[in-house]
N, C-alpha and C positions, 0 to 999 in steps of 0.2 A: 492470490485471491482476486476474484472479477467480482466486481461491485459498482451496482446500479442504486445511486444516488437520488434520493428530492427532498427539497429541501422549500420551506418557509421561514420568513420573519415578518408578519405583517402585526401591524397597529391595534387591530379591532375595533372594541368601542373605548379604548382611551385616547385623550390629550396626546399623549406622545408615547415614542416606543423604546421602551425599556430593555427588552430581549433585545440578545445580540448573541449571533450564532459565526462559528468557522468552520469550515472556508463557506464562503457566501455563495460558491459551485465550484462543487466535487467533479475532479477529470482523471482520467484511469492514470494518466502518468500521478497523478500527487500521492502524499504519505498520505494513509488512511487512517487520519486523525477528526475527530467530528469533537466539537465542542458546540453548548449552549447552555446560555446564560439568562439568568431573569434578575433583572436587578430590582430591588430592593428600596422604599422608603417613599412611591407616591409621587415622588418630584423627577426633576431633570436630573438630578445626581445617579437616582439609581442607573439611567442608559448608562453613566459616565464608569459605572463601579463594574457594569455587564462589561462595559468594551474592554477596559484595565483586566480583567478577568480570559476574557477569548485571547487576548493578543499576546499577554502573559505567559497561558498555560501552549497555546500554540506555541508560540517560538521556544518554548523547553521541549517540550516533547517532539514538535516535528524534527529536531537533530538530533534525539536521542535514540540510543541501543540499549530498546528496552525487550529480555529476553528470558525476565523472569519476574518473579513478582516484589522481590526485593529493588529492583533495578527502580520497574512501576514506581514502588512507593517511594524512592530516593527523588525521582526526577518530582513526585505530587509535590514534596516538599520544598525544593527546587523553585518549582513554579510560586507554589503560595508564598514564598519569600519574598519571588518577585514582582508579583502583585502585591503583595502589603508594602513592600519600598516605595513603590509606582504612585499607590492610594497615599501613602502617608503626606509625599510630596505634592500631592492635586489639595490633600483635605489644608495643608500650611498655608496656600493658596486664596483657596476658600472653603474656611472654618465650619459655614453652614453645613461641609458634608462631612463631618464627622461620623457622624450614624449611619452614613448608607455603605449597603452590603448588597452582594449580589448572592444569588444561587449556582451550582453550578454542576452541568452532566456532561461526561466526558467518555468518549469511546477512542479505543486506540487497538489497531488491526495490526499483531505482528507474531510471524513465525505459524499464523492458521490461531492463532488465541485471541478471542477479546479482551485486552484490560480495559477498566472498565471501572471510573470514579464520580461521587454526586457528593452534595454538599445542599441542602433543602427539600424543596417539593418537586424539583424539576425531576423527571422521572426516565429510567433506560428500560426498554424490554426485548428481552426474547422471544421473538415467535415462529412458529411452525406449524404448519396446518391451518395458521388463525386462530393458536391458539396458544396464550404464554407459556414459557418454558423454564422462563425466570423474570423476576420483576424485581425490581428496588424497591427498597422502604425509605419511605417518605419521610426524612425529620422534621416532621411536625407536630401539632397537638393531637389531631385528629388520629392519624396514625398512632401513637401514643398511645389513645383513647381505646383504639381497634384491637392493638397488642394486648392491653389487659383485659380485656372483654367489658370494656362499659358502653361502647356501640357497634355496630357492626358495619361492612364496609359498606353496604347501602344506606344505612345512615350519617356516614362521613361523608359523603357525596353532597349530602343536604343542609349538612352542620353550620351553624353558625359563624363558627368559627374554622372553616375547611379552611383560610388560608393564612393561619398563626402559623409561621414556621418555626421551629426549636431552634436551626443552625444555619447559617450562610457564611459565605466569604465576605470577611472585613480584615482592618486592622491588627482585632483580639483576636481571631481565632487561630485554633492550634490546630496544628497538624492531625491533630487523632479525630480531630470534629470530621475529616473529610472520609468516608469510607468508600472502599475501595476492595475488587475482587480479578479472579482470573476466568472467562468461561473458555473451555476449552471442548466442548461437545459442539462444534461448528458445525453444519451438513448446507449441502445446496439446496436452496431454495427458502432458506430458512431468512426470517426478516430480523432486522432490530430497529429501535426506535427510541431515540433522544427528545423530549418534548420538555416545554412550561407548561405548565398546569392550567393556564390558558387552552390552549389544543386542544385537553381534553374535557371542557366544557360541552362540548359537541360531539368531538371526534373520542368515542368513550372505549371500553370495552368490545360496548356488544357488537360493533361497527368492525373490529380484528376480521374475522372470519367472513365478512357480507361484502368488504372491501377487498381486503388482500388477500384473500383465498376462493380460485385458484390463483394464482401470479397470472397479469397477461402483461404478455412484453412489448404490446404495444400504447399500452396506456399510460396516460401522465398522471399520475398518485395524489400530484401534487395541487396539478388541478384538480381533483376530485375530492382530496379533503379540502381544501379552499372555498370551494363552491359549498360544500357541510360548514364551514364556522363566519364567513363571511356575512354581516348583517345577523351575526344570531348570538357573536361570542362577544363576551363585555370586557373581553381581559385582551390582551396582545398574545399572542399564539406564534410559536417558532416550531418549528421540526428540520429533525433529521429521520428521514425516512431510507432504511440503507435496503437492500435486498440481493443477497446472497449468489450469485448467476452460478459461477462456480468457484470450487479453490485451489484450482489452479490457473493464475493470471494466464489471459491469451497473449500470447506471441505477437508482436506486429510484423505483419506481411514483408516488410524488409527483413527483419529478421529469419523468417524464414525461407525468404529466398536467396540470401548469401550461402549457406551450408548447400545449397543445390547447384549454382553457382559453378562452387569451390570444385564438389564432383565431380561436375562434367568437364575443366578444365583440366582436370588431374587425368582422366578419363583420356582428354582428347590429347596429351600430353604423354600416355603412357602409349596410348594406338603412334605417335608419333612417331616414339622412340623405337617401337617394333616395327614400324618400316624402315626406320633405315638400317636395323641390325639386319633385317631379312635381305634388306639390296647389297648390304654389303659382302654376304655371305654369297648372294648367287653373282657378284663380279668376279668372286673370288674362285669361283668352281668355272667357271667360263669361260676365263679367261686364258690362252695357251701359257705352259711353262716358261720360266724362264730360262735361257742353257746356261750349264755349270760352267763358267767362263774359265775354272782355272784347268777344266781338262781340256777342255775346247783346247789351250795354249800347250797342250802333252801332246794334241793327236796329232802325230807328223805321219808323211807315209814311209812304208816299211823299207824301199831301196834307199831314202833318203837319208833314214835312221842310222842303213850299216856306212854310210861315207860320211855321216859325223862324228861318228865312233871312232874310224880312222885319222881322222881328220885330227881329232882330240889327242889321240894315244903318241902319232907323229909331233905331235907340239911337246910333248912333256919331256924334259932336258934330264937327263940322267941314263936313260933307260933304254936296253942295247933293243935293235928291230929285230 
C-alpha cells in the first residue's frame, strides 16, 4: 500500500501542547502505523499522559503481526498495560497527576485492512469522493446526547458542553472502554483521517469535499489546513492526514533493476555457451582424420609378406620342409 502522509501537531490558542501524534513524519519505508493523542486535564500533565500513550501504543504495535482482528485486539491490550505501568510510575512520582488521561486514535495499515482504535473525542474517518464512508463515535456527552435523539449533530457542535468526554486513557480504564474495528473496503484514492477535536474547530465536515476532493498530488494538505485553523483555533489541533496513492506498494528502482540485471547476464551467458558448442563442433568436422594407427602397423607390401611367411615357417623346430 503507497501512502501519502501530512501530518500536524501545533499549539493553537493554548499555553502549551497537549496533543502528541506518531510518527512525527511518515516515509514509505516505516510500518504504517499513525497514532494521536490529546491529553487530558488543562495542565502540563495532560502532554505528559499524550506522550506515555503514542510511544506505548507505538512500540506494541509497530513489532506486531497483526492479521486479524483478534491479533488487533490482543496487542490494544498489550499496549494499554503498558501505558498504565508507564502512567502509574510518573503519577508515584508526582502525585498531582493522578487524574490526568489522555484520548486516543489509532490507525494501523496491514494485509490492505485498516485496524482501527479511539478512546474519546479524538476522531478517525473514511473518506472518498469527499465524502465519509465511515466515521467513529465520539465517547462523549454530546455524542451520547445525539445517539438518543435529545440534540442533533448541529447542535453538538454548539453544545455547551461539546468537550465532556465519557472515556479516555488512564490508570482505571479497561480494556473494553477502547473500541475498536476492522475496515476492509480500502480503494485508491480514498482518504483517512486521525484528528483531536481541536482540528475540527475550523477544519469541519463541510471543508472534506472543497479540500480533498479532487486529490492533487502536488499540494501540501498540510499547509492548507494550517493556514484554515491557525489564528482562528482555541484548542491545539493535531492530524493525521493519510491518502491512499495506491495498494500496491511501489517497488524501488533498485529493486527493479536487479531482476533485469539478472536476465541479461543469464542471457549473455547462455549466447556464450552457444558459441563455443558451435566452434567446437566446426573444429571437429574440419579438421583431417586421424589414421587407424593399428592398421597402418598391418600394411606391409605383398612381396614382403610372402618372405616372412617363409622366414617364419623355416624357424619352427619340429616340422619336416
Amino acid at each position: 500500500m503507497n501512502i501519502r502522509a501530512f501530518t500536524l501537531n501545533e499549539i493553537g490558542g493554548r499555553k502549551n501542547l497537549e496533543d502528541a501524534i506518531l510518527p512525527k513524519r511518515y516515509l514509505p519505508q516505516d510500518i504504517p502505523l499513525f497514532i494521536v493523542c490529546d491529553g487530558v486535564g488543562g495542565s502540563s500533565f495532560g502532554e505528559v499522559a499524550s506522550d506515555i500513550a503514542t510511544r506505548c501504543y507505538y512500540n506494541v504495535l509497530a513489532t506486531a503481526v497483526v492479521d486479524s482482528e483478534q491479533a488487533f485486539k490482543n496487542k490494544l491490550d498489550e499496549a494499554l498495560a503498558s501505558f498504565q505501568q508507564q502512567a502509574h510510575d510518573y503519577i508515584l512520582v508526582h502525585p498531582a497527576a493522578a487524574t490526568t488521561s489522555t484520548t486516543l486514535a489509532l490507525l494501523l495499515f496491514s494485509q490492505h485492512n485498516a485496524y482501527i482504535a479511539w478512546c474519546g473525542d479524538s476522531k478517525i474517518y473514511q473518506l472518498r469522493n469527499g465524502i465519509p464512508v465511515y466515521k467513529s463515535k465520539d465517547h462523549s456527552l454530546v455524542a451520547t446526547l445525539v445517539a438518543q435523539g435529545v440534540i442533533t449533530e448541529k447542535e453538538a457542535l454548539v453544545h455547551p458542553q461539546r468537550n465532556v468526554i465519557t472515556r479516555s486513557l488512564s490508570t482505571h480504564t479497561h480494556p473494553s472502554d477502547i473500541t475498536y474495528t476492522v475496515l476492509s473496503d480500502i480503494r485508491e484514492d480514498d482518504w483517512f483521517l486521525l484528528c483531536t477535536d481541536g482540528l475540527m474547530e475550523q477544519f469541519t465536515e463541510d471543508h472534506f469535499a472543497t479540500i480533498l476532493f479532487p486529490y492533487n498530488p502536488v499540494s501540501n494538505y498540510s499547509e492548507v489546513i494550517d493556514a484554515l485553523c491557525r489564528n482562528n483555533t482555541k484548542d491545539n489541533y493535531s492530524m493525521h492526514l493519510l491518502h491512499i496513492n495506491s495498494l500496491k506498494k511501489k517497488v524501488a528502482a533498485k529493486s527493479r533493476l536487479f531482476p533485469v540485471l539478472l536476465l541479461l547476464l543469464l542471457i549473455a551467458g547462455g549466447w556464450y555457451a552457444y558459441q563455443r558448442s558451435s566452434g567446437n563442433q566446426h573444429t571437429q568436422i574440419s579438421s583431417p582424420m586421424k589414421p587407424d594407427t593399428s592398421k597402418s602397423i598391418m600394411m606391409i607390401h605383398p612381396q614382403k609378406k610372402e618372405a616372412v611367411q617363409q622366414d617364419s615357417v623355416a624357424e619352427q623346430p619340429g616340422k619336416p620342409h
